[in-house]
C-alpha positions in Angstrom: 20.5 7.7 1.9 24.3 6.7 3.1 24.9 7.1 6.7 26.6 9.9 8.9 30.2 9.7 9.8 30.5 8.3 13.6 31.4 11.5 14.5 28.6 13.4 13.2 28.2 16.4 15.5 26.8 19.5 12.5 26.7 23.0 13.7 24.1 24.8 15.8 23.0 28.1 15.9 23.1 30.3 18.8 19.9 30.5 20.6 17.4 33.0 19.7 15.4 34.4 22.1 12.5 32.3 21.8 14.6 29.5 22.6 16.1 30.8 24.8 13.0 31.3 26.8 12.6 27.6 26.3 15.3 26.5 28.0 15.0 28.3 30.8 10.7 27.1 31.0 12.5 23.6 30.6 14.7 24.0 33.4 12.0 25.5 35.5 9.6 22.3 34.6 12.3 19.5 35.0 13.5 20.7 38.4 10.0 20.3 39.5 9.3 17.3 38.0 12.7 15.8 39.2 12.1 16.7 42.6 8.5 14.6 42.4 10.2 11.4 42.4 10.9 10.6 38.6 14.9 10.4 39.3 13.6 8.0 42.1 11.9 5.8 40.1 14.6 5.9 37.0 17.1 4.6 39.1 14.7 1.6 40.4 14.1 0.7 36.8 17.4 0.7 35.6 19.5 -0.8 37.4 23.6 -0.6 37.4 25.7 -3.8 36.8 25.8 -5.1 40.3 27.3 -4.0 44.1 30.8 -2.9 44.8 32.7 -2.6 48.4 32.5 0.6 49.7 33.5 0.4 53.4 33.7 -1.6 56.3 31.9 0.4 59.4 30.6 -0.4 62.9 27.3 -2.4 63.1 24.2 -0.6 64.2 20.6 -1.6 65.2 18.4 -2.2 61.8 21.4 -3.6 59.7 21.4 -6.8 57.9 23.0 -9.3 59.7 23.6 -11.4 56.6 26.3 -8.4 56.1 28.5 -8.9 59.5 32.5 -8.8 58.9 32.9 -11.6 60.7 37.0 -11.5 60.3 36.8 -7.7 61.5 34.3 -8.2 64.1 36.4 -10.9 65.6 39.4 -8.7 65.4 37.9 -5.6 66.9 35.7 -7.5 69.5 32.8 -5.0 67.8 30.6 -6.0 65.5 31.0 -4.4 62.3 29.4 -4.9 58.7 30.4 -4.7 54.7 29.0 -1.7 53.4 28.1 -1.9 49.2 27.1 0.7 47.4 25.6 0.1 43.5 27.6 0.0 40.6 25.9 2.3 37.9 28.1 2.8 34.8 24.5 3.0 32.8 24.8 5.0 29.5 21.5 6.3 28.2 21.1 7.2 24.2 18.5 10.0 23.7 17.5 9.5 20.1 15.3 12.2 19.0 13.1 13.0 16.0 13.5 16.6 14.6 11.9 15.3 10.8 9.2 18.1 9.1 5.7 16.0 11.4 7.6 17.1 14.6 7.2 20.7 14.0 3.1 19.7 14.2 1.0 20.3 17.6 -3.0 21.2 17.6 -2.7 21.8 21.5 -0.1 23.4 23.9 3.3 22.3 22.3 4.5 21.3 19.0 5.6 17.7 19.3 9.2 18.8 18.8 8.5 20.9 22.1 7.1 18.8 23.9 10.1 16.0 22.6 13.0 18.8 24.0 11.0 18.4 27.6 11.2 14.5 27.6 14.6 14.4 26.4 15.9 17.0 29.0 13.5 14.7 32.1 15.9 12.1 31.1 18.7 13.9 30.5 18.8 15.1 34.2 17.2 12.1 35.5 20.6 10.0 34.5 23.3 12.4 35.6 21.6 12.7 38.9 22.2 9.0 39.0 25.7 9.3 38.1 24.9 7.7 34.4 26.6 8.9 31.4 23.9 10.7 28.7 24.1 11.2 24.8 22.0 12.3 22.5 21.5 11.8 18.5 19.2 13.8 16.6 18.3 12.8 13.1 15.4 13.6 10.3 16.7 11.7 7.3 20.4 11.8 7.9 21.8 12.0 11.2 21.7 15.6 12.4 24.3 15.7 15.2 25.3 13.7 17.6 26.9 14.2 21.5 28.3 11.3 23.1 27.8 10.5 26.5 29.2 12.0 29.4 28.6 13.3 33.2 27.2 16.2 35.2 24.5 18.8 34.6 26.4 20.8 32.1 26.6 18.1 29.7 22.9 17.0 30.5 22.3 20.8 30.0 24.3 21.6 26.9 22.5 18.4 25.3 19.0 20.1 26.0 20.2 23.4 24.6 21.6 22.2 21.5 18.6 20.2 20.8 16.5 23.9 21.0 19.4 25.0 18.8 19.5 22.8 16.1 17.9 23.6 12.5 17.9 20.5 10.8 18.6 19.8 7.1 16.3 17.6 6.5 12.6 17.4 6.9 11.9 13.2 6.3 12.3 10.2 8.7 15.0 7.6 8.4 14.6 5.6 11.7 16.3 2.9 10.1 19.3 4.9 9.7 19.5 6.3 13.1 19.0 2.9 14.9 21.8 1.7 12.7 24.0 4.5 14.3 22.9 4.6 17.7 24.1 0.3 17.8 27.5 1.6 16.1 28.3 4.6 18.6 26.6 2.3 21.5 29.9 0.2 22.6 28.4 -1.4 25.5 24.7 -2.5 26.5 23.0 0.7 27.8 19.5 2.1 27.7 18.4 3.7 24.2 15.2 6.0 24.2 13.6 6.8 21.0 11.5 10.4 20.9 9.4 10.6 17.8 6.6 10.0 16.2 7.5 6.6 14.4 5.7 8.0 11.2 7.9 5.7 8.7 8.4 2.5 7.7 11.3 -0.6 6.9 12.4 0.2 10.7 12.2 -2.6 12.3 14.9 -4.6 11.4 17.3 -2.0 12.9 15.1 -1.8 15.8 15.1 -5.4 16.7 19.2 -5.5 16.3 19.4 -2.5 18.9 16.8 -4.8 21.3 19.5 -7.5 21.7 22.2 -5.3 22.9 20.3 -2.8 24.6 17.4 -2.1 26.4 15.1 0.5 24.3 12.7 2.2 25.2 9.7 3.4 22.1 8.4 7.5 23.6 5.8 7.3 21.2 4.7 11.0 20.4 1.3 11.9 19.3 -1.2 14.8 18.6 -5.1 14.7 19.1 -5.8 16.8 15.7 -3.9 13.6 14.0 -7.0 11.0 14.5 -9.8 13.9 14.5 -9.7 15.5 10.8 -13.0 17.9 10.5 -15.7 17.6 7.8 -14.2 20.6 6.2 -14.9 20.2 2.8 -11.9 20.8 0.0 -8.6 21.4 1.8 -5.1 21.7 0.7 -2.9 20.1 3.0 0.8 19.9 3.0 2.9 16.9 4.4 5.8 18.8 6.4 8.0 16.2 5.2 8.2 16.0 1.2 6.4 19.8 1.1 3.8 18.1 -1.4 0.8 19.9 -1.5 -2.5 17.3 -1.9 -6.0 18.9 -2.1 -8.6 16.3 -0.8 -12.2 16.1 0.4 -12.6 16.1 4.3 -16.2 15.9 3.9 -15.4 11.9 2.3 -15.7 9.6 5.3 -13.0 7.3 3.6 -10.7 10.4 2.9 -10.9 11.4 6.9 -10.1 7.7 7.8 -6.9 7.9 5.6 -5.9 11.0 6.9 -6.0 9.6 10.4 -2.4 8.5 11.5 -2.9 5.4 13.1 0.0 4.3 15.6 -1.0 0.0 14.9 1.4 -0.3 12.5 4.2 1.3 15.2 2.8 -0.7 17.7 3.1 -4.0 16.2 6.6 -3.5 15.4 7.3 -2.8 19.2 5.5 -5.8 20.3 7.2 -8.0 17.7 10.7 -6.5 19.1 10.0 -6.8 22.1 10.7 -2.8 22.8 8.4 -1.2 25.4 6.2 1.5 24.2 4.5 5.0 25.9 2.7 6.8 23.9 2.4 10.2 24.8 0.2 12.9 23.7 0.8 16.5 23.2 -2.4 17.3 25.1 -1.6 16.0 27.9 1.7 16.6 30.4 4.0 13.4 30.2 4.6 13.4 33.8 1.9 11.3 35.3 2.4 8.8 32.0 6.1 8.6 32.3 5.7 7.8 36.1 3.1 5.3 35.4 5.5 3.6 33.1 8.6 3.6 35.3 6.2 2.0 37.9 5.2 -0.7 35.5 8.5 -1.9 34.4 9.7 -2.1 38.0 6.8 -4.5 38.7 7.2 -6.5 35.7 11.0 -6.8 37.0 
């Protein structure tokens, strides 16, 4: 498969009203969730590239004295202080899964859902920190792609056109969009892969992103996935070649193959050194995205 032009961007359709509905129950949900402290803790775990001058101000009770102006204060005959503010200039990479096993959920939301709900958490978590956001979408070819930029529309458009998008293809090529992601990515930034991770000959590309940037592994998964039923004879369908296998489900080896096991996935992450959550469709990611934003801060 040959890559996507750099400027891949591919149409999308106009919502429907299904989606539509979506969006808006997305914006409902993130505003909620944002207001519980995630854009808090996003900006403690990434951190801009260092402090900038701001202002020079007069000192009052509580203020570092390590921060004094003295050449002011002497001036003024009032104590006054250096006043720094943090310099951001973070871009964040949404890089987001729409192959054919996204459009798969046992529970509340299909994984590609529940992946628009992440991605927009994100989304509005870095432009309320003043960070650029872009997104790529890919299956196997790169399905579009926004680059970054500021404010809510932007964060807002990127969720929407995510909801939007009908993608051409329905395998995975994470190779391929790591591989784009480090050529659109100009300077070290935060890169967060949304998908299930159900391929392989990855993690090469991965690794070569993990030098430059720092990249995160959102690790999708869905209960029915490890629990297959003693069914008896099924046809089953893989959503991503459309070919149609009839097997046993009453065979105890047949169910263990069946099962999508996520060691392979996490092996690669631990070799790369990319930090993994795995998050599972039947539960909210809320309470595990939190958990893992308070982990890396203490690790840091």
């Amino acid at each position: 498969m040959t890559e996507a032009p750099q400027a891949a961007s591919g149409p999308t359709s106009v919502l429907s009203r299904e989606q539509f509905d979506k969006l808006r129950r997305i914006r409902i949900r993130t505003r909620t969730i944002l207001a519980s402290g995630v854009v808090g803790s996003y900006h403690a775990v990434f951190k801009g590239r260092g402090m900038e001058f701001a202002e020079v101000r007069e000192y009052t009770p509580g203020d570092d004295v390590r921060s004094i102006d003295w050449n002011v204060t002497a001036r003024t005959g009032v104590p006054h202080v250096k006043k720094f503010v943090e310099e951001r200039d973070l871009t964040l990479l949404l890089v987001v899964d729409l192959s054919g096993s996204q459009r798969f959920g046992s529970r509340f939301l299909l994984k590609r859902d529940y992946a628009a709900e992440l991605a927009a958490v994100l989304a509005f978590s870095a432009v309320a920190n003043r960070d650029r956001v872009g997104a790529l979408w890919f299956t196997d070819r790169v399905e579009g792609h926004v680059p970054p930029g500021h404010g809510h529309d932007h964060a807002l458009r990127i969720v929407r056109d995510l909801l939007a998008r009908s993608p051409r293809g329905r395998g995975t090529d994470l190779a391929l969009a790591l591989r784009f992601a480090h050529r659109v990515m100009k300077r070290r930034g935060i890169v967060a892969v949304i998908s299930d991770f159900q391929d392989r000959g990855y993690e090469r590309a991965l690794g070569i992103l993990r030098r430059r940037h720092d990249v995160l592994a959102l690790h999708l998964t869905d209960p029915r996935e490890n629990d297959v039923p003693a069914a008896g004879m099924v046809a089953l369908e893989d959503p991503e070649t459309g070919e149609v296998l009839v097997v046993d489900t009453a065979d105890p080896v047949v169910r263990r193959r069946l099962r999508a096991t996520p060691q392979e996935a996490v092996e690669i992450f631990r070799r790369t050194r990319v930090d993994r959550l795995a998050l599972s469709t039947a539960e909210s990611y809320e309470k595990p995205l939190a958990r893992f934003f308070a982990d890396r801060e203490r690790r840091r």
